[in-house]
TIDO-635213 format. One record per residue (C-alpha): residue number from 1; residue in one letter; z, y, x. Coordinates in Angstrom, 2 decimals. Example, Ala and Ser with C-alpha at 12.3 -4.5 7.8 and 13.67 -1.06 7.14 Angstrom:
BEGIN
+-----+---------+---------+---------+---------+
! num ! residuo !       Z !       Y !       X !
+-----+---------+---------+---------+---------+
!   1 !       A !    7.80 !   -4.50 !   12.30 !
!   2 !       S !    7.14 !   -1.06 !   13.67 !
+-----+---------+---------+---------+---------+
***
This chain:
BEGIN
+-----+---------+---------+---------+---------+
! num ! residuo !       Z !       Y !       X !
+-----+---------+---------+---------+---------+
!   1 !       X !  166.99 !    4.23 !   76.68 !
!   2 !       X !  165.05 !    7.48 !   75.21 !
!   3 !       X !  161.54 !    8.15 !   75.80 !
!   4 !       X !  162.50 !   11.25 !   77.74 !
!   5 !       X !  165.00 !    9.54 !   80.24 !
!   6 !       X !  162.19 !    6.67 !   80.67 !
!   7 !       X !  159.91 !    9.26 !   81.46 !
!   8 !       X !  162.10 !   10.93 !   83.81 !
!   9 !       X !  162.56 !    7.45 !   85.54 !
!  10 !       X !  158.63 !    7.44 !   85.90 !
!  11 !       X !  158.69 !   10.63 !   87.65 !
!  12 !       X !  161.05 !    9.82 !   90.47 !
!  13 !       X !  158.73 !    6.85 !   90.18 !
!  14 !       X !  155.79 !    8.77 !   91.42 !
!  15 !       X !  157.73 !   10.23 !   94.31 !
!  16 !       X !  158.57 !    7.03 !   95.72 !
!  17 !       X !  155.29 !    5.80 !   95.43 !
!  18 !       X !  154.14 !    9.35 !   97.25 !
!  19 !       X !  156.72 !    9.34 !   99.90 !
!  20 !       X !  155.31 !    5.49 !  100.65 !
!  21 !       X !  151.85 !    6.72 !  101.49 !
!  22 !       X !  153.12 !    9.01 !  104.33 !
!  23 !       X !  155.90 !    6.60 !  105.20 !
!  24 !       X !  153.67 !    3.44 !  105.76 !
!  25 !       X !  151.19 !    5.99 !  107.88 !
!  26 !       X !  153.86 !    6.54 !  109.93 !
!  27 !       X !  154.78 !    2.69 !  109.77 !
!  28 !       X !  151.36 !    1.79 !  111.36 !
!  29 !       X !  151.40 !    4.51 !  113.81 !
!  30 !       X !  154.62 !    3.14 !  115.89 !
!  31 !       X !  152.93 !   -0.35 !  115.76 !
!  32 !       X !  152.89 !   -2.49 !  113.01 !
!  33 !       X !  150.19 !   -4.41 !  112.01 !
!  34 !       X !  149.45 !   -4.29 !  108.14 !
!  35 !       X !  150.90 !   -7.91 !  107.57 !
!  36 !       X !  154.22 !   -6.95 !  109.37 !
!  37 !       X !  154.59 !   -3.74 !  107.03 !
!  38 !       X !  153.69 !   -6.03 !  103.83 !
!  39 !       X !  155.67 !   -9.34 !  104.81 !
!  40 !       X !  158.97 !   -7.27 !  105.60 !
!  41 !       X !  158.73 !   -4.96 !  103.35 !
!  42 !       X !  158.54 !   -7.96 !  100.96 !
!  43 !       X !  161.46 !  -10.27 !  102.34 !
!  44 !       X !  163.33 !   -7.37 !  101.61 !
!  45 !       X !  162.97 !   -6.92 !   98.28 !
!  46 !       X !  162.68 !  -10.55 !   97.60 !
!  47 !       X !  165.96 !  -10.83 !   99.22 !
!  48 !       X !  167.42 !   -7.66 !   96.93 !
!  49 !       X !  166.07 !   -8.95 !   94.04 !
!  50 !       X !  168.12 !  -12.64 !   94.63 !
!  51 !       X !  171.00 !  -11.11 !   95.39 !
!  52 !       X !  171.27 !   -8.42 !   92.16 !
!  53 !       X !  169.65 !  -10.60 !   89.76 !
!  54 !       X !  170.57 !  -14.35 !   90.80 !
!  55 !       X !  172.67 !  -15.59 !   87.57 !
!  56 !       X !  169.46 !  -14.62 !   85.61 !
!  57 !       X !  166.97 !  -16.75 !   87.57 !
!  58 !       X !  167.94 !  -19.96 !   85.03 !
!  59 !       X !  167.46 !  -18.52 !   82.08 !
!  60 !       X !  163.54 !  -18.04 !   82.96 !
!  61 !       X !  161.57 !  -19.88 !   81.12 !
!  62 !       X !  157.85 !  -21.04 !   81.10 !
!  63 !       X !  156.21 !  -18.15 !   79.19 !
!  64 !       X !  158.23 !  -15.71 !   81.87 !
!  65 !       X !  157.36 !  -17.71 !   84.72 !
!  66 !       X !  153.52 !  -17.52 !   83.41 !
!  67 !       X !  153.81 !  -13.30 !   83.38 !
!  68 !       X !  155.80 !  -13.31 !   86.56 !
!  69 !       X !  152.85 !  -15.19 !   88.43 !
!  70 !       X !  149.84 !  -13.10 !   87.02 !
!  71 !       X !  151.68 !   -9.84 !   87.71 !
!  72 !       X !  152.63 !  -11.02 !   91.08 !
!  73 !       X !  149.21 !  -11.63 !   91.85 !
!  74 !       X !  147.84 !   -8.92 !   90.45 !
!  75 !       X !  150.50 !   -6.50 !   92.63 !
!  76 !       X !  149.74 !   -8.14 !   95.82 !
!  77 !       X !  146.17 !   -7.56 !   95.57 !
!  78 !       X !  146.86 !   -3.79 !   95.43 !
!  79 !       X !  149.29 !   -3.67 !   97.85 !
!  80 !       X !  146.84 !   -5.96 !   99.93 !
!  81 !       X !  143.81 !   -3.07 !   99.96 !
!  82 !       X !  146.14 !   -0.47 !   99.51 !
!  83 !       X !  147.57 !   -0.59 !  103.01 !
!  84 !       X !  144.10 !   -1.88 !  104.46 !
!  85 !       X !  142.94 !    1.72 !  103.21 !
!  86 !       X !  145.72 !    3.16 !  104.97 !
!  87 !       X !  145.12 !    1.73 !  108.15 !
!  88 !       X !  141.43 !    2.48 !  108.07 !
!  89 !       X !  141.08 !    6.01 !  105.74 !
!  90 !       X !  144.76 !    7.15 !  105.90 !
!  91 !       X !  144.14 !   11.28 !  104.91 !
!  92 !       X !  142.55 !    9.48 !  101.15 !
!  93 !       X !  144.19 !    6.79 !  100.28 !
!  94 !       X !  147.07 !    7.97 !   97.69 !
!  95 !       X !  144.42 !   10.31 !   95.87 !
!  96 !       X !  141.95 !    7.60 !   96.02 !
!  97 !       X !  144.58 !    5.02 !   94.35 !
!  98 !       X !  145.56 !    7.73 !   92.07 !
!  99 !       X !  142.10 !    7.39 !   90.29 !
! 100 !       X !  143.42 !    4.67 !   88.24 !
! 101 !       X !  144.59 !    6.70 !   86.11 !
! 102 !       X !  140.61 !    6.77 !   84.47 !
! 103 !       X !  140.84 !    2.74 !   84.78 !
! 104 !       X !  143.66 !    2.45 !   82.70 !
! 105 !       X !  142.75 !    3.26 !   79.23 !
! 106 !       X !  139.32 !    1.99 !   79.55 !
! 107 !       X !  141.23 !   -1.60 !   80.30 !
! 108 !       X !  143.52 !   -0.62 !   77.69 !
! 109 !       X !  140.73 !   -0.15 !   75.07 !
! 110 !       X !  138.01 !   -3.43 !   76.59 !
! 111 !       X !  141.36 !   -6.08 !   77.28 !
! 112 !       X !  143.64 !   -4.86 !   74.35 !
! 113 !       X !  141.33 !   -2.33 !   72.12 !
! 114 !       X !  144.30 !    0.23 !   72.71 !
! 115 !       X !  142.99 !    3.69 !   71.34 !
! 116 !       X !  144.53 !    6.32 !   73.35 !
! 117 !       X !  147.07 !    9.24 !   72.01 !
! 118 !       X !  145.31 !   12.68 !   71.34 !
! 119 !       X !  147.85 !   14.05 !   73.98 !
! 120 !       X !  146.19 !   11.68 !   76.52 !
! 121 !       X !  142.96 !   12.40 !   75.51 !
! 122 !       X !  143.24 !   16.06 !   76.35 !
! 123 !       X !  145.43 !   15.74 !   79.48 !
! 124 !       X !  143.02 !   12.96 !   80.97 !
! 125 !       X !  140.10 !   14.81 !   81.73 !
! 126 !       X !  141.84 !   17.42 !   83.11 !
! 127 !       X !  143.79 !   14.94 !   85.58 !
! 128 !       X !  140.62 !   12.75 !   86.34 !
! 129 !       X !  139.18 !   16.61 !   87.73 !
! 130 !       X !  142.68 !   16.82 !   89.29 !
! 131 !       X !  142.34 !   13.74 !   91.27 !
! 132 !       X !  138.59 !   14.08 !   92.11 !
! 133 !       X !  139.16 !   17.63 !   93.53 !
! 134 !       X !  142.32 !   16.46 !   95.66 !
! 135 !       X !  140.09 !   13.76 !   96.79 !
! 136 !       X !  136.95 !   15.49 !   97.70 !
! 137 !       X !  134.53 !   13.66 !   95.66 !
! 138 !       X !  133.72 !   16.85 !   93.77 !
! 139 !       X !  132.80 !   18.69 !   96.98 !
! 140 !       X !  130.35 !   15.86 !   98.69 !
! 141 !       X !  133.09 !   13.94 !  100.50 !
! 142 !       X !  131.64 !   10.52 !  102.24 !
! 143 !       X !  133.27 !    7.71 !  101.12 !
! 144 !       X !  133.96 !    5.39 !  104.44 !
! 145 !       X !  135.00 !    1.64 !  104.13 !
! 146 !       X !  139.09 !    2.44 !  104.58 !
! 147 !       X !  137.74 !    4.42 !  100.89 !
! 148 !       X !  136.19 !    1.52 !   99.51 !
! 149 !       X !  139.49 !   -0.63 !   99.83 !
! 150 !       X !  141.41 !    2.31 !   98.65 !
! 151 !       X !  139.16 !    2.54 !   95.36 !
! 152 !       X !  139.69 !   -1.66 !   94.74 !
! 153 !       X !  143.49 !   -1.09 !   95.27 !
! 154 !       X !  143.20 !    1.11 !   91.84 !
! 155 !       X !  141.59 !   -1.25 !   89.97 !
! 156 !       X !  144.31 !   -3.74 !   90.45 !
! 157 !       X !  147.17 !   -0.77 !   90.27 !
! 158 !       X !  145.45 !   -0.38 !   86.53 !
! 159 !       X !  145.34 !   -3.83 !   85.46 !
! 160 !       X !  149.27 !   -3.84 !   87.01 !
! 161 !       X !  150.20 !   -1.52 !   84.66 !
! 162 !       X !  148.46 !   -3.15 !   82.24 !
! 163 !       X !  149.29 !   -6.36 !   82.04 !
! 164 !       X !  153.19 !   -5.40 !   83.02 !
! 165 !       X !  152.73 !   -3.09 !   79.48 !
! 166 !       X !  151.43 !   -6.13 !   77.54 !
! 167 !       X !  153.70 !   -8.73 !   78.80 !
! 168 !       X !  156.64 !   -6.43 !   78.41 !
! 169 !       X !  155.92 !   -5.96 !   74.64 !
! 170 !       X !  155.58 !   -9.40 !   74.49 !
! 171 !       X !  159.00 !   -9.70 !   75.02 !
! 172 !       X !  159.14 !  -11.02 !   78.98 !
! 173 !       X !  162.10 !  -10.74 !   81.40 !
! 174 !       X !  160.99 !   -7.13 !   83.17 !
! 175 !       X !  163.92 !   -9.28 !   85.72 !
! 176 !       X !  161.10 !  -12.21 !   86.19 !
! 177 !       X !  158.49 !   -9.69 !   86.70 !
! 178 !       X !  160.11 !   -7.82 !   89.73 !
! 179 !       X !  161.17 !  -11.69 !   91.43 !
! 180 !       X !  157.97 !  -12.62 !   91.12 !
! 181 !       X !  156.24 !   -9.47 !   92.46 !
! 182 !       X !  158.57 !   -9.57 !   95.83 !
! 183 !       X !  158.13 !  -13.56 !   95.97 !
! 184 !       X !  154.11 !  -13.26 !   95.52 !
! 185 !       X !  153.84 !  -10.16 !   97.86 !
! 186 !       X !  156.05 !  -11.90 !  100.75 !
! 187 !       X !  153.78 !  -15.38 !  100.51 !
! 188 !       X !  150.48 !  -13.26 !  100.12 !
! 189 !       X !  151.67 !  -10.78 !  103.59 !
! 190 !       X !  152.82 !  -14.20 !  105.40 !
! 191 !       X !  149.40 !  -16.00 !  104.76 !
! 192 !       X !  147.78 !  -12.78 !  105.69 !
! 193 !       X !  149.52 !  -12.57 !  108.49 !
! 194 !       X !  148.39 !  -15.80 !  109.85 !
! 195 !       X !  144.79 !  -15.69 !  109.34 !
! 196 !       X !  143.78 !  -11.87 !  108.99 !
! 197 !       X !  145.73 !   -9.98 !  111.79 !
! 198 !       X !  145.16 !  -12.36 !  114.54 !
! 199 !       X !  147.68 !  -15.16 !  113.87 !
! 200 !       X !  151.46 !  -14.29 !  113.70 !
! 201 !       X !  150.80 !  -11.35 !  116.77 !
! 202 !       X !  154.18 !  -10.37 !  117.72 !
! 203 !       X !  155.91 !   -6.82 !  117.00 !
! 204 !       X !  154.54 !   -4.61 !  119.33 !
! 205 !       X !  155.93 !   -1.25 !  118.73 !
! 206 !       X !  155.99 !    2.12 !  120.37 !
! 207 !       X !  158.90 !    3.65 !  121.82 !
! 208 !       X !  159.86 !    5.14 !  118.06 !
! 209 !       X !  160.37 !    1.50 !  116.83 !
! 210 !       X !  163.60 !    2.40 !  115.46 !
! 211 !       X !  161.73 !    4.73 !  113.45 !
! 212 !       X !  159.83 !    1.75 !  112.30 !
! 213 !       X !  162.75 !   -0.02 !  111.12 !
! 214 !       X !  164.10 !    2.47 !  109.19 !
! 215 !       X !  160.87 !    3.35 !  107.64 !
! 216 !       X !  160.36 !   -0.69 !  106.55 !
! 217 !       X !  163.54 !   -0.46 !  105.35 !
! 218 !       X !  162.20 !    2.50 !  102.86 !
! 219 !       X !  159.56 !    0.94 !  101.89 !
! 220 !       X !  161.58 !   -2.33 !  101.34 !
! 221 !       X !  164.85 !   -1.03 !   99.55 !
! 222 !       X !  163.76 !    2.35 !   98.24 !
! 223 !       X !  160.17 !    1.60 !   97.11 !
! 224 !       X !  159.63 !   -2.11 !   96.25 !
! 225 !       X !  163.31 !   -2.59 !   94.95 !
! 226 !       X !  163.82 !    0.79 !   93.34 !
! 227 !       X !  160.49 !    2.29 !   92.68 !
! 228 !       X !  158.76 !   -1.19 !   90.87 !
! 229 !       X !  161.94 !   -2.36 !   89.47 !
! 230 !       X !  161.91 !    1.19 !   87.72 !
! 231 !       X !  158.58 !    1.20 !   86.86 !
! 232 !       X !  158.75 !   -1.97 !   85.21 !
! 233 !       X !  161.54 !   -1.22 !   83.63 !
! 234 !       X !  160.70 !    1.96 !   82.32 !
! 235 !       X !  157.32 !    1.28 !   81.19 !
! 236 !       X !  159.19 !   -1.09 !   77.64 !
! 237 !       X !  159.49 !    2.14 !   76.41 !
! 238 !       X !  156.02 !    4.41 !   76.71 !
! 239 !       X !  152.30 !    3.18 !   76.76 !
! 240 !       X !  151.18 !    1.74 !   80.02 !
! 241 !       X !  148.39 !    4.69 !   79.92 !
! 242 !       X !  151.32 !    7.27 !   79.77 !
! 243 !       X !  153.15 !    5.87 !   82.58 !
! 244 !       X !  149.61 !    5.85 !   84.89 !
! 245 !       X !  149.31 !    9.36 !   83.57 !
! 246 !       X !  152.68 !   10.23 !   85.30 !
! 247 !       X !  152.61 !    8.14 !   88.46 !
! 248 !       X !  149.08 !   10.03 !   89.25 !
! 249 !       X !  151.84 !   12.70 !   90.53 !
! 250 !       X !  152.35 !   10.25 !   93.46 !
! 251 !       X !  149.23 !   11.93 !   95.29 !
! 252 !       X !  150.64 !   15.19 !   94.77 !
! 253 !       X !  153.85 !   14.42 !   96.27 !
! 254 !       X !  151.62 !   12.59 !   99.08 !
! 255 !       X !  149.59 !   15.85 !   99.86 !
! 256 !       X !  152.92 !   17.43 !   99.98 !
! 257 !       X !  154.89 !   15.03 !  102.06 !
! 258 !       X !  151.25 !   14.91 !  104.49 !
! 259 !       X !  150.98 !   18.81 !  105.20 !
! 260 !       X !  154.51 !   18.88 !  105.93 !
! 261 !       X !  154.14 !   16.54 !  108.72 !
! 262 !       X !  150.72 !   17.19 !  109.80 !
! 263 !       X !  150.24 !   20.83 !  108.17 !
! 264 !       X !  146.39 !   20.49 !  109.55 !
! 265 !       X !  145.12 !   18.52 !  106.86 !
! 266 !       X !  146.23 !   21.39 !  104.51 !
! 267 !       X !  143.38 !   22.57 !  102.14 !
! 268 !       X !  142.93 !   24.72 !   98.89 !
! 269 !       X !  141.37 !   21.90 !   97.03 !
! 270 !       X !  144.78 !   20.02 !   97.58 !
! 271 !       X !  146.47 !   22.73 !   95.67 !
! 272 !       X !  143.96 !   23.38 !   92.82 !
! 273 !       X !  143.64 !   19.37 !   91.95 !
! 274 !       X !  147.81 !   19.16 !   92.70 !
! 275 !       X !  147.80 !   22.05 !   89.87 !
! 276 !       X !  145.92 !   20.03 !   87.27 !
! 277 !       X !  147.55 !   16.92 !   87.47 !
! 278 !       X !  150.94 !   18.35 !   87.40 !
! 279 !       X !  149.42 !   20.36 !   83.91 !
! 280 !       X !  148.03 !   17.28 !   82.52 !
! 281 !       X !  151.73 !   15.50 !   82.66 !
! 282 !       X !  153.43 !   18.02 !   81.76 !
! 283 !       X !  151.18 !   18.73 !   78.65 !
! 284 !       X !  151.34 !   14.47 !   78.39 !
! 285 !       X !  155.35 !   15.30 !   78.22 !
! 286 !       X !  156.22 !   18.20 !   76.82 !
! 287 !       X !  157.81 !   17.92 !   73.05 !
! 288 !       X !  155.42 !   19.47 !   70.76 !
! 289 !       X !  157.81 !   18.87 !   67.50 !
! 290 !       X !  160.38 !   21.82 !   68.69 !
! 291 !       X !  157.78 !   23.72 !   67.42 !
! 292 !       X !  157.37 !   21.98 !   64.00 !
! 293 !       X !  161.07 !   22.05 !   63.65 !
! 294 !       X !  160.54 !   25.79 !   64.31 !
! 295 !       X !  157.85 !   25.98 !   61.41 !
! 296 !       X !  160.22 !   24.57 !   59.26 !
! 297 !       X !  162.93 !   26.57 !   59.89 !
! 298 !       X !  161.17 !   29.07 !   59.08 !
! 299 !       X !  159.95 !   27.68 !   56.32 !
! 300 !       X !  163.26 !   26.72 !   54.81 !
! 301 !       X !  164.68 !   30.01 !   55.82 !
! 302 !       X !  162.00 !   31.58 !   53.59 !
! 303 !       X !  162.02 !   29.62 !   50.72 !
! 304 !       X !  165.93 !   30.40 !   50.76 !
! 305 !       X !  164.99 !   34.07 !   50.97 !
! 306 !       X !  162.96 !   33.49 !   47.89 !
! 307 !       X !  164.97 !   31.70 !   46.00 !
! 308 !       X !  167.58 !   34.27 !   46.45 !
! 309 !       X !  165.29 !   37.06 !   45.78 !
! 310 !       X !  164.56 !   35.39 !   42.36 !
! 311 !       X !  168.25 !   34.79 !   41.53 !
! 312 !       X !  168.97 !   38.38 !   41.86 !
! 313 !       X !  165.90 !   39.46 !   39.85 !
! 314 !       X !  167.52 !   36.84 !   37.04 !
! 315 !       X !  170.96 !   38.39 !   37.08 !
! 316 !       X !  169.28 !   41.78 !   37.12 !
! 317 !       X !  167.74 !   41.33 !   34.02 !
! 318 !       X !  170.33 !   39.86 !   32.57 !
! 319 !       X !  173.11 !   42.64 !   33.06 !
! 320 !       X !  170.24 !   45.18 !   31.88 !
! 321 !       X !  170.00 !   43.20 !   28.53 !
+-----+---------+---------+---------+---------+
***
């Protein structure tokens, strides 16, 4: 696997992630309480994840099973406020969660004293303004509690990726990871469920419920599955700050995916901070040594120019002698 392909894989990554914001709006809008959307959305990829990967499940040993669990706690907890900002503050809550992209190097640098890349230190700045502006914190937005829950679902999206970075270069099963994230986010929805939303309250949907289902069945299949498992995947080959860096596109696909479908909550600060994010990845991606090899081309393609000028100036002299 190249850097470029993994990088590729991170961008379809982000518009998963973006397409679940709308999708699990929509999700709590025909009826589901925010247990039901987490609990089923995890049986299902708990369930996918058995079925693909059973034969590996004995070869996992302690040190894996150790990662698995602090990863799987550390993903529920986002998913946990994530939706909980949904259901209270649902117009902010994929730009809020997109802030983590300022959390992750600073954990980087205090947990693991990673120094970030130069490219990352220019294209940072440029997508923290992105994010702030798509948010509305640079033009006096008020923060309401949904917010709050939104803004402690990035801190634990940052230490996800991480800690799924770390453990990944220390050589655990990216396999063990994903069982234990859809085993620890179907427990944490089911306890949840039972104490938080009222007790298991049965499924009391609207008259779109089979819009429900096949939205759960997104977020189940499509996002937990195939979005994580790539993301984890991906991320053993790039820095876990580079990989934030391009899943911060998820709130630009969000903004897209929410003013197609309710077109009122369109605004120019949307586009401006959508703007700078996409420039800060693609300035985070794009290959700077085509034009070094250029350079040297060049350079080589001169020196042979002078090389030949100076073997003609010798045989020159020569035939005049």
């Amino acid at each position: 696997m190249t850097k470029r392909k993994a990088y590729f894989l991170i961008v379809i990554v982000a518009l998963l992630f973006g397409s679940s914001f709308v999708i699990g709006r929509v999700a709590l809008d025909v009826g589901f309480q925010r247990s039901q959307v987490l609990f089923l959305r995890g049986v299902i990829f708990l369930a996918l994840i058995s079925v693909v990967f059973f034969k590996n499940f004995k070869n996992f040993n302690k040190r894996d099973i150790l990662f698995g669990m602090t990863i799987g706690v550390i993903n529920f907890f986002a998913y946990f406020f994530q939706i909980w900002g949904l259901q209270l503050s649902p117009t902010n809550n994929a730009f809020l969660i997109s802030t983590n992209i300022v959390l992750v190097p600073i954990f980087a640098f205090v947990i693991f004293r990673t120094i970030p890349s130069w490219r990352l230190a220019v294209s940072l700045p440029v997508a923290i303004v992105g994010s702030f502006l798509i948010t509305g914190l640079l033009t006096g937005m008020q923060l309401q509690m949904g917010d709050v829950y939104s803004l402690i679902s990035s801190v634990f999206f940052a230490l996800n990726f991480i800690f799924v970075g770390f453990f990944l270069k220390k050589g655990a099963n990216f396999k063990t990871i994903l069982f234990f994230i859809a085993l620890f986010q179907t427990i944490g929805a089911l306890i949840m469920w039972s104490f938080m939303d009222g007790g298991f309250v049965p499924f009391n949907l609207t008259s779109h419920w089979m819009v429900g289902v096949v939205i759960i069945l997104h977020l189940g299949a499509i996002v937990s599955f195939g979005a994580i498992g790539l993301q984890v995947f991906a991320q053993k080959f790039m820095p876990a700050t580079n990989a934030a860096m391009i899943v911060s596109m998820e709130s630009v696909f969000a903004a897209v995916l929410t003013v197609a479908i309710w077109p009122s909550e369109f605004s120019w600060s949307l586009v401006g901070g959508g703007l700078l994010i996409m420039s800060a990845v693609l300035f985070l991606l794009f290959d700077f040594s085509v034009f070094k090899k250029r350079t040297q081309r060049v350079q080589q393609l001169g020196l042979a120019s002078k090389l030949e000028l100076i073997k003609y100036s010798t045989s020159s002299t020569k035939e005049k002698k």
